[in-house]
PyMOL Python script that loads the backbone (N, CA, C, O; Angstrom):
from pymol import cmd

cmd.read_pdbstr("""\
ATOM      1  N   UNK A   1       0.812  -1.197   0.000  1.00  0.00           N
ATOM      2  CA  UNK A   1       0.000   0.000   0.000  1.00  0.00           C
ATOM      3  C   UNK A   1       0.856   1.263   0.000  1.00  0.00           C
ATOM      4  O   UNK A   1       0.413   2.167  -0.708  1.00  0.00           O
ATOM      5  N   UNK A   2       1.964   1.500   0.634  1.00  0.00           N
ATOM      6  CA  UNK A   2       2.392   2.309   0.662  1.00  0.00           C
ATOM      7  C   UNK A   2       3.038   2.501  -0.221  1.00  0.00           C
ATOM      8  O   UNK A   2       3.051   3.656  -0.647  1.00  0.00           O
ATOM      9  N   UNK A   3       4.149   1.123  -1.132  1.00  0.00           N
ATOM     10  CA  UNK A   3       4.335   1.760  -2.234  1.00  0.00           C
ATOM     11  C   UNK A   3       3.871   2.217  -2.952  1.00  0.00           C
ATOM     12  O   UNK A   3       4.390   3.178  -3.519  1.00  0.00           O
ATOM     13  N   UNK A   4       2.464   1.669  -3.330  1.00  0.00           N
ATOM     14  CA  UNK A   4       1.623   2.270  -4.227  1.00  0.00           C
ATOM     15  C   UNK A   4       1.073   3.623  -4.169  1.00  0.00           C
ATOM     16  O   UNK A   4       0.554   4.174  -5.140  1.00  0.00           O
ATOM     17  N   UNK A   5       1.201   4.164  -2.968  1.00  0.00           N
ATOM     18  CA  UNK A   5       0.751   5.553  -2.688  1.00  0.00           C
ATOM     19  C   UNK A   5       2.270   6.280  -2.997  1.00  0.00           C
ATOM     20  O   UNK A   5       2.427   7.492  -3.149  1.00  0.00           O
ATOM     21  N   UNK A   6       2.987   5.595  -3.035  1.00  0.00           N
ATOM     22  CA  UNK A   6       4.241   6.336  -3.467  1.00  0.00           C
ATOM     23  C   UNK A   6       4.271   6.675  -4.560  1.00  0.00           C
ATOM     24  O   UNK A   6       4.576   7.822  -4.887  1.00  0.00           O
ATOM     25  N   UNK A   7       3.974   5.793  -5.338  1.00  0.00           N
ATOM     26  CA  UNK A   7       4.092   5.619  -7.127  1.00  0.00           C
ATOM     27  C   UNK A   7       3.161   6.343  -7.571  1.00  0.00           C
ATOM     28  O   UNK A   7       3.437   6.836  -8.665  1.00  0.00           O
ATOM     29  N   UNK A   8       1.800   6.708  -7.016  1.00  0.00           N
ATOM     30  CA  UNK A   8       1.259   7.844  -7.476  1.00  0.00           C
ATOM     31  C   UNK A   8       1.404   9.051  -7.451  1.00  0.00           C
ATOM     32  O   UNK A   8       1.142   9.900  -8.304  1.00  0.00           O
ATOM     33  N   UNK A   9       2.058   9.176  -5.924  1.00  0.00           N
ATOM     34  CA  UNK A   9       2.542  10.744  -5.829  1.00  0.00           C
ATOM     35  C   UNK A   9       4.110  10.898  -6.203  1.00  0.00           C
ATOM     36  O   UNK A   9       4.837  11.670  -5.578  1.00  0.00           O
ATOM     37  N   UNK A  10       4.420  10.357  -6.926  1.00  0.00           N
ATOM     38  CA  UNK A  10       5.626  10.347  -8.441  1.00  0.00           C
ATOM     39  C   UNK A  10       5.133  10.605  -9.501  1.00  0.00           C
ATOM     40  O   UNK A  10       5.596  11.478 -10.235  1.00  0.00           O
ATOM     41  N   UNK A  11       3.880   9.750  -9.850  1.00  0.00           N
ATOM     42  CA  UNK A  11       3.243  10.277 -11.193  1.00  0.00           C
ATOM     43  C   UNK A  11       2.631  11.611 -10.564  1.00  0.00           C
ATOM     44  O   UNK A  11       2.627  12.655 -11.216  1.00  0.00           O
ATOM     45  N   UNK A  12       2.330  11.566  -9.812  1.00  0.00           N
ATOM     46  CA  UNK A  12       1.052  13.063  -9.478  1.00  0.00           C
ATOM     47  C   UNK A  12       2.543  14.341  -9.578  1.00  0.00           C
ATOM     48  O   UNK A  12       2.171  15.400 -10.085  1.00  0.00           O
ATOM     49  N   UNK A  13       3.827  14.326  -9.233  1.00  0.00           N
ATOM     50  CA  UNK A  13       4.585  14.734  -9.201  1.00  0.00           C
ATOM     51  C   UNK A  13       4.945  15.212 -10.958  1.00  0.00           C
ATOM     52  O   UNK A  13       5.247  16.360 -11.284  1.00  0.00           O
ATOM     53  N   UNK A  14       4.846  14.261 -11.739  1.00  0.00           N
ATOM     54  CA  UNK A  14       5.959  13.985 -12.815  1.00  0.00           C
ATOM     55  C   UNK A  14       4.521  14.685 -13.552  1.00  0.00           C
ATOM     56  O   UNK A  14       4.822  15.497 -14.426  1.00  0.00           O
ATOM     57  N   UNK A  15       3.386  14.549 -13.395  1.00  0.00           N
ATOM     58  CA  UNK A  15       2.488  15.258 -14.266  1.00  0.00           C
ATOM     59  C   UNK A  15       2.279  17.227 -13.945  1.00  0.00           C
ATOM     60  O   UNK A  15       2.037  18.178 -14.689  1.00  0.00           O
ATOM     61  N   UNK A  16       2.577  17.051 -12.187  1.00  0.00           N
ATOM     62  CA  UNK A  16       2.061  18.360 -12.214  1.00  0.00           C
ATOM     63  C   UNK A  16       3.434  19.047 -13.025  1.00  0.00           C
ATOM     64  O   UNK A  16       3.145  20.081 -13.628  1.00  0.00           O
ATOM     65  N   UNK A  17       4.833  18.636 -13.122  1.00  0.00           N
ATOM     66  CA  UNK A  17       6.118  19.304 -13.984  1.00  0.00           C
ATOM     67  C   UNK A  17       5.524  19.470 -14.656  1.00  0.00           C
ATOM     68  O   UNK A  17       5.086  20.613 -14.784  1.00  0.00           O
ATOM     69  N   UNK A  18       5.086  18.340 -15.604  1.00  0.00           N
ATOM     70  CA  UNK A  18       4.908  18.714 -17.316  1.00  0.00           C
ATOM     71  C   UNK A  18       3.756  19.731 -17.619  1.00  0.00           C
ATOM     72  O   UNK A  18       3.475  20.144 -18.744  1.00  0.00           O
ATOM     73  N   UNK A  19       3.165  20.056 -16.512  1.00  0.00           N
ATOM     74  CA  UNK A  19       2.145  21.493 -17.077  1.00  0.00           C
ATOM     75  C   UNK A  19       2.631  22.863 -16.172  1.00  0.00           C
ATOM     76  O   UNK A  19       2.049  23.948 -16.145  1.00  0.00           O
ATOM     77  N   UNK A  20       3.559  22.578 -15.627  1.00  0.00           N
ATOM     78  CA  UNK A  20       4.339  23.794 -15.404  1.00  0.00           C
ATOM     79  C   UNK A  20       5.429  24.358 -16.297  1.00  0.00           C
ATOM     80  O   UNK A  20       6.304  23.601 -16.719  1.00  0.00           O
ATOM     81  N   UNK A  21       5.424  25.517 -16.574  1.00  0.00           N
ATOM     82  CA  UNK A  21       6.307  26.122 -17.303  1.00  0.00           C
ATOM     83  C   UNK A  21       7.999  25.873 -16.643  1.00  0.00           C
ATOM     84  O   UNK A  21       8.164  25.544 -15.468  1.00  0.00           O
ATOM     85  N   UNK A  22       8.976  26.056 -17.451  1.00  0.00           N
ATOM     86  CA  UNK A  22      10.179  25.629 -16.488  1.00  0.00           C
ATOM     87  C   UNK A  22      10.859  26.849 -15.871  1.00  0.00           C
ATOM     88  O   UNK A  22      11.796  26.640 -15.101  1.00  0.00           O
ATOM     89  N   UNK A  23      10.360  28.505 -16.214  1.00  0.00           N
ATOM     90  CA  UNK A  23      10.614  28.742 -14.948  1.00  0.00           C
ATOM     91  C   UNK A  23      10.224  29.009 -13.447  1.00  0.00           C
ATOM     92  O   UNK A  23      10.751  29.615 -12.514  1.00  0.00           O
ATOM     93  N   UNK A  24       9.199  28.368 -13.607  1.00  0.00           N
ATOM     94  CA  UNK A  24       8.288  27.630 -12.228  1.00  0.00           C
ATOM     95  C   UNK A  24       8.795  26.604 -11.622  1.00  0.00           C
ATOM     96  O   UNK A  24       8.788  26.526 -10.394  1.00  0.00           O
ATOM     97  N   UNK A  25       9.376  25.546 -12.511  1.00  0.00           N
ATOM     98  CA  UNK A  25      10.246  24.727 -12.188  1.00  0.00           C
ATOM     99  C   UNK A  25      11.330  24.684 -11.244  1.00  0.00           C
ATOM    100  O   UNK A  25      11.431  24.107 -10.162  1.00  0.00           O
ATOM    101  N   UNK A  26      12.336  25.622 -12.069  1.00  0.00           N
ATOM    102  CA  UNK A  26      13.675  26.230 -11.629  1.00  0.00           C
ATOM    103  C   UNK A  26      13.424  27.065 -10.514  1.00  0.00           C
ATOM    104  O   UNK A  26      14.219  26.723  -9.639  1.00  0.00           O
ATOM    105  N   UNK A  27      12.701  28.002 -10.110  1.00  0.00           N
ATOM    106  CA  UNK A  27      11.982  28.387  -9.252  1.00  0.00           C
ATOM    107  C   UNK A  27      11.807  27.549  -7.878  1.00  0.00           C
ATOM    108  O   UNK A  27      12.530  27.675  -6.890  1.00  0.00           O
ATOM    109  N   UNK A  28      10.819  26.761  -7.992  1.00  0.00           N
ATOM    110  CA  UNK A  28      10.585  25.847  -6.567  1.00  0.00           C
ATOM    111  C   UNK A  28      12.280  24.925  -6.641  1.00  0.00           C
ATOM    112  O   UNK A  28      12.964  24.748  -5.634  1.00  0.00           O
ATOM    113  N   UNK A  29      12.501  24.662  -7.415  1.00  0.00           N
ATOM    114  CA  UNK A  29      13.780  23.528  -6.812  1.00  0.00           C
ATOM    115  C   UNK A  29      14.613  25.137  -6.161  1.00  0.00           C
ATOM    116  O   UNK A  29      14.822  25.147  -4.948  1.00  0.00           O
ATOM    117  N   UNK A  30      14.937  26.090  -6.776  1.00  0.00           N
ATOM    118  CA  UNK A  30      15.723  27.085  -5.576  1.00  0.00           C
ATOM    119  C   UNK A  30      15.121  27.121  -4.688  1.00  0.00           C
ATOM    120  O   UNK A  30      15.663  26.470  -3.795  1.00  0.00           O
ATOM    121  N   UNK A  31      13.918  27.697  -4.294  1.00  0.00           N
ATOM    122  CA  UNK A  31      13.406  27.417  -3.660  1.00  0.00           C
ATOM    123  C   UNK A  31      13.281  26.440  -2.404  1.00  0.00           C
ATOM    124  O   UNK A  31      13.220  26.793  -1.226  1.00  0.00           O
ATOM    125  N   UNK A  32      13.254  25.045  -2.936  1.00  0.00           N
ATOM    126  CA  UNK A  32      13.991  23.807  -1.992  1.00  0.00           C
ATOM    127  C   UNK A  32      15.098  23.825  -1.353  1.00  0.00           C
ATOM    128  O   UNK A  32      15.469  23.566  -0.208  1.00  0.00           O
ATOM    129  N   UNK A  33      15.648  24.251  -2.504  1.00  0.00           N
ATOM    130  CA  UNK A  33      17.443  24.182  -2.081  1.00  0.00           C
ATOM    131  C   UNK A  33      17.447  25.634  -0.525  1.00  0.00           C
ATOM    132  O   UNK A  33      17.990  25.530   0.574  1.00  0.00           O
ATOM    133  N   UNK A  34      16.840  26.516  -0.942  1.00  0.00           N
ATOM    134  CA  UNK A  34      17.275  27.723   0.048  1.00  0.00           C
ATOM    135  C   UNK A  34      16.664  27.188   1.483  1.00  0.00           C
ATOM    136  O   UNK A  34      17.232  27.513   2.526  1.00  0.00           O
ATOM    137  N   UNK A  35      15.184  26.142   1.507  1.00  0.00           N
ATOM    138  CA  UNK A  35      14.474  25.651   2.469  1.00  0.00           C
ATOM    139  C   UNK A  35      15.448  25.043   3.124  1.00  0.00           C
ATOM    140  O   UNK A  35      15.793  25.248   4.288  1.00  0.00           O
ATOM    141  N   UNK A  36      16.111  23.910   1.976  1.00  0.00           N
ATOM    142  CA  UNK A  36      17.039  22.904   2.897  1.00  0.00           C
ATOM    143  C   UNK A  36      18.234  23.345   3.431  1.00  0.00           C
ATOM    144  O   UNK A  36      18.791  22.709   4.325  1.00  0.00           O
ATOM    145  N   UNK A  37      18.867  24.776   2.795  1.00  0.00           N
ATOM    146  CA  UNK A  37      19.871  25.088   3.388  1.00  0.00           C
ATOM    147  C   UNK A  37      19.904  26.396   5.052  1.00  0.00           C
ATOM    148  O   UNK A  37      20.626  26.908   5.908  1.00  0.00           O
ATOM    149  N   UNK A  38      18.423  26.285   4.484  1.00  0.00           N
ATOM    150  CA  UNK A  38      17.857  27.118   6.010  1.00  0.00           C
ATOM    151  C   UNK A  38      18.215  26.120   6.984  1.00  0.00           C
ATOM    152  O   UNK A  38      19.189  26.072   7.735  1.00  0.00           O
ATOM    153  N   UNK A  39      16.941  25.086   6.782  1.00  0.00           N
ATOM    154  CA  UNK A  39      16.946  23.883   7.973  1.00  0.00           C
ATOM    155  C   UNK A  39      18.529  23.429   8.257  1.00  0.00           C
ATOM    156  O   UNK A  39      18.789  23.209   9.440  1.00  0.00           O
ATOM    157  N   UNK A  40      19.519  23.282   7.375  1.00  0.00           N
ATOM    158  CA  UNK A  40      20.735  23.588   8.002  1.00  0.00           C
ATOM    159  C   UNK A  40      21.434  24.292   8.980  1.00  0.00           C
ATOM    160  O   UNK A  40      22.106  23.714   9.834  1.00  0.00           O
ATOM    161  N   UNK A  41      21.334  25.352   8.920  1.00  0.00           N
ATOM    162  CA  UNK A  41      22.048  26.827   9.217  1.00  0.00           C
ATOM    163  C   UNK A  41      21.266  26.486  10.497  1.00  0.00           C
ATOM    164  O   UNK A  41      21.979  26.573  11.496  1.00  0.00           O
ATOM    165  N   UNK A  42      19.898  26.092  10.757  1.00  0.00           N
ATOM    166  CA  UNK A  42      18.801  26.554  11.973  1.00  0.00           C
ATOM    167  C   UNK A  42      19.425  25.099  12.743  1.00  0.00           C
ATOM    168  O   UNK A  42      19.737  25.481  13.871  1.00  0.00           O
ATOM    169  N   UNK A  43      19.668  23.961  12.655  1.00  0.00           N
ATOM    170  CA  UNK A  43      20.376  23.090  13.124  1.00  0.00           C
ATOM    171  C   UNK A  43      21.920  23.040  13.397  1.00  0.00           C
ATOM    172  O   UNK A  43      22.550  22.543  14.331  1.00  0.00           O
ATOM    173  N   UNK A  44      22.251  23.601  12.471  1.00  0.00           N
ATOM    174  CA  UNK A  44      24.105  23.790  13.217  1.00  0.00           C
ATOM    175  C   UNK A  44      23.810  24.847  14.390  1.00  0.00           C
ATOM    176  O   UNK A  44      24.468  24.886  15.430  1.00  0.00           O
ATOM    177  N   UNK A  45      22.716  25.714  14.082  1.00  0.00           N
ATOM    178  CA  UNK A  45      22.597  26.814  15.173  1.00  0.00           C
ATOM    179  C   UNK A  45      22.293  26.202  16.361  1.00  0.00           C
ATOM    180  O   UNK A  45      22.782  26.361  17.479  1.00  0.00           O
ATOM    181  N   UNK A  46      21.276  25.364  15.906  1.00  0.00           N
ATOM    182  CA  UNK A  46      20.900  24.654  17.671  1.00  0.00           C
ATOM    183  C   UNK A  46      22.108  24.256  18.174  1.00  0.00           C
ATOM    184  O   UNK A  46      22.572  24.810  19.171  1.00  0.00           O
ATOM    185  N   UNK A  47      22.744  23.263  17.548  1.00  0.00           N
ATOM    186  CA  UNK A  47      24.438  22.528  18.480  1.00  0.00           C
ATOM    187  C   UNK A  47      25.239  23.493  18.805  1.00  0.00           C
ATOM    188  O   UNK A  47      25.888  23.403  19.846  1.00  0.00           O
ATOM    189  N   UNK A  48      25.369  24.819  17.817  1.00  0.00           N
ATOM    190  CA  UNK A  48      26.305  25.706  18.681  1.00  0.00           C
ATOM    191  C   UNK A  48      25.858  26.169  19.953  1.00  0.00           C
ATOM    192  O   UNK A  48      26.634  26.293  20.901  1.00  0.00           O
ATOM    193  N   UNK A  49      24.457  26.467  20.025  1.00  0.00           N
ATOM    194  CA  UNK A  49      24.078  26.746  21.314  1.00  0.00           C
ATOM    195  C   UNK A  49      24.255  26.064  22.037  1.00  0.00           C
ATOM    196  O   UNK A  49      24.600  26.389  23.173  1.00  0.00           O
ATOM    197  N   UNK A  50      24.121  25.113  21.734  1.00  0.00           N
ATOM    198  CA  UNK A  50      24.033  24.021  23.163  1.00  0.00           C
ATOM    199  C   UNK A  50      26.034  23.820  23.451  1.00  0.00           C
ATOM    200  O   UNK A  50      26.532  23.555  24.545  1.00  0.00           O
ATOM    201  N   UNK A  51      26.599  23.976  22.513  1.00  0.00           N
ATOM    202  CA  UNK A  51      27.954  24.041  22.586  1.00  0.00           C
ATOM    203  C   UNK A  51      28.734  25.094  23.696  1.00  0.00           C
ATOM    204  O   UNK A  51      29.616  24.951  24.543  1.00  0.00           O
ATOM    205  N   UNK A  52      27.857  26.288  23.175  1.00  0.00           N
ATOM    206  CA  UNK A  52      28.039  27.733  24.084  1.00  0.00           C
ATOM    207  C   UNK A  52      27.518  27.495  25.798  1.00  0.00           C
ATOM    208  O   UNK A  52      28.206  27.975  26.699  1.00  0.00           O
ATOM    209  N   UNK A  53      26.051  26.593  26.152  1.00  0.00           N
ATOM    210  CA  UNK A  53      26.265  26.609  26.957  1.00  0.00           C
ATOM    211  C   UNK A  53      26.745  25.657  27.745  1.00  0.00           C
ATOM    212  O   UNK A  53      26.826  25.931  28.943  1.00  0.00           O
ATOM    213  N   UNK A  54      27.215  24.214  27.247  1.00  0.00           N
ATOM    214  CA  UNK A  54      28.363  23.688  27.903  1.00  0.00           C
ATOM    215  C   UNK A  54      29.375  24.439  28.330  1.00  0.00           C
ATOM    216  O   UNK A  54      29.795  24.137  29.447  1.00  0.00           O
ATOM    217  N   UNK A  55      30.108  25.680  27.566  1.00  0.00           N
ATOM    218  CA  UNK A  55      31.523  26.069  27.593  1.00  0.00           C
ATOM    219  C   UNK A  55      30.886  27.016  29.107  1.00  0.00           C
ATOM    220  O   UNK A  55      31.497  26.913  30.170  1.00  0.00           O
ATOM    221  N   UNK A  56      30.086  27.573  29.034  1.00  0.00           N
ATOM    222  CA  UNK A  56      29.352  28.362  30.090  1.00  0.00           C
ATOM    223  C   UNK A  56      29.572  27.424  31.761  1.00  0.00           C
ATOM    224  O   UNK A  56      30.311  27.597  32.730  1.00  0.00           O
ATOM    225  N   UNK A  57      28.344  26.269  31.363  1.00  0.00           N
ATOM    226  CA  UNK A  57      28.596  25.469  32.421  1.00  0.00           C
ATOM    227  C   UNK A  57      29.668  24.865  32.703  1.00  0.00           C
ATOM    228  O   UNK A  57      29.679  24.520  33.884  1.00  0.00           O
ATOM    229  N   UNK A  58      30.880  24.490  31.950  1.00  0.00           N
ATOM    230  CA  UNK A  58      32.146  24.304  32.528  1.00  0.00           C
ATOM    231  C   UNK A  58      33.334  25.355  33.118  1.00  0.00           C
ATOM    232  O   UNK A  58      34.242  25.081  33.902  1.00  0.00           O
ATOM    233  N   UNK A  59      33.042  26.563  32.521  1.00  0.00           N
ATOM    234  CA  UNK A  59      33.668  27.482  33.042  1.00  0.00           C
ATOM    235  C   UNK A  59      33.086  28.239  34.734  1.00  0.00           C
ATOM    236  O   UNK A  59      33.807  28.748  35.591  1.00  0.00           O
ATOM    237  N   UNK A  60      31.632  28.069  34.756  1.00  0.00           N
ATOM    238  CA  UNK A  60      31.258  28.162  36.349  1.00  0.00           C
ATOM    239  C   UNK A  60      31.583  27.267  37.076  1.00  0.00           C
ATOM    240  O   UNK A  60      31.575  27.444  38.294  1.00  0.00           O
ATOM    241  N   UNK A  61      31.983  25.973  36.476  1.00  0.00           N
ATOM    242  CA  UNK A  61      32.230  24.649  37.398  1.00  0.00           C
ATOM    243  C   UNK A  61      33.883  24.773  37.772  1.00  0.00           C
ATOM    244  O   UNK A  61      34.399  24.552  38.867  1.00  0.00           O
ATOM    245  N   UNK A  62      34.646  25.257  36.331  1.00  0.00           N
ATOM    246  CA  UNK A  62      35.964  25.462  36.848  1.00  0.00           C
ATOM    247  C   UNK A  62      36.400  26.724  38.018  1.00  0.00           C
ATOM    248  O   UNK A  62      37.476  26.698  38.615  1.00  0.00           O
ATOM    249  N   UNK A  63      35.325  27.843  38.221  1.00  0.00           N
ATOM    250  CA  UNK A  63      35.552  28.639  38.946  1.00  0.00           C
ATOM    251  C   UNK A  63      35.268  28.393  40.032  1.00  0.00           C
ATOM    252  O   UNK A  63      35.890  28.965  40.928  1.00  0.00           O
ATOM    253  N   UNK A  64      34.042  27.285  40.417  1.00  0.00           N
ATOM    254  CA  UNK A  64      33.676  27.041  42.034  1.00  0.00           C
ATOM    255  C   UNK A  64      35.028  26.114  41.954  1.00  0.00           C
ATOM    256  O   UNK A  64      35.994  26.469  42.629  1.00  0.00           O
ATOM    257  N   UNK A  65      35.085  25.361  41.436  1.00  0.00           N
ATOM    258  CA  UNK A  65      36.718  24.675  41.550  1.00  0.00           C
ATOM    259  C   UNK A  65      37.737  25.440  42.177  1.00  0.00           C
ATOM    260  O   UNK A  65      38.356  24.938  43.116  1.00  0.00           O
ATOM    261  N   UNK A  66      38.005  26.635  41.765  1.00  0.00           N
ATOM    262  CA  UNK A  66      39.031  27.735  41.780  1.00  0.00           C
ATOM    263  C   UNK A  66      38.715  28.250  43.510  1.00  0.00           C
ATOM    264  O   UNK A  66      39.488  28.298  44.467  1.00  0.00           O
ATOM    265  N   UNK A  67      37.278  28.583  43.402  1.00  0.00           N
ATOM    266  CA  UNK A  67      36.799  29.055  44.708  1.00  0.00           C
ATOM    267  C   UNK A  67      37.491  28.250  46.146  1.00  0.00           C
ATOM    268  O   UNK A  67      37.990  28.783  47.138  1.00  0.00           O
ATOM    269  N   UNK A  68      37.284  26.565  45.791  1.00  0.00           N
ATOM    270  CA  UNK A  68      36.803  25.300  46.550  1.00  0.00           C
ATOM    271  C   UNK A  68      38.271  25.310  47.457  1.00  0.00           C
ATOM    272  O   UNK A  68      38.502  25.172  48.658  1.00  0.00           O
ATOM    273  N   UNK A  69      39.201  25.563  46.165  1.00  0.00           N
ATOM    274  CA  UNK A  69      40.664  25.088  46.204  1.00  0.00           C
ATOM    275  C   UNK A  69      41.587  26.489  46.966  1.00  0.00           C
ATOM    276  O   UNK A  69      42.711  26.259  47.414  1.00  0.00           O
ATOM    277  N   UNK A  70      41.133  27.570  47.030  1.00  0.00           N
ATOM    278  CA  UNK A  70      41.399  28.631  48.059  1.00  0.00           C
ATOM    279  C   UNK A  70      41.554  28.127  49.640  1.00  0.00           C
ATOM    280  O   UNK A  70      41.773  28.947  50.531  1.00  0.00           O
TER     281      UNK A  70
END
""", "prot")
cmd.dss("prot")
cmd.show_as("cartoon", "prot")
cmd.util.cbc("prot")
cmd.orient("prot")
């Protein structure tokens, strides 16, 4: 079943191209491409954050350290 719902929305795909003009075409695939390179950029962003606040939480941990050791 599911392939078969696949294989239609390939043809449903491959028909709606052929009555689009191609620069409608060229269009949505940039389009894609700028989507997918968003969802990039917005995911490396999440790990840096979470990167930033490790460096955060290890640097308060090295200072009560610093404190401890006085």
């Amino acid at each position: 079943m599911i392939e078969n719902a696949s294989v239609q929305n390939a043809n449903k795909k491959k028909e709606s191209i052929k009555n689009k003009p191609a620069h409608m075409i060229e269009y949505e695939a940039e389009e894609d491409e700028y989507n997918y390179k968003r969802e990039i950029i917005r995911e490396v962003s999440e790990i840096f954050l979470a990167i930033a606040d490790s460096l955060d939480d290890l640097y308060n941990i090295m200072s009560k350290l610093e404190e401890i050791s006085k």
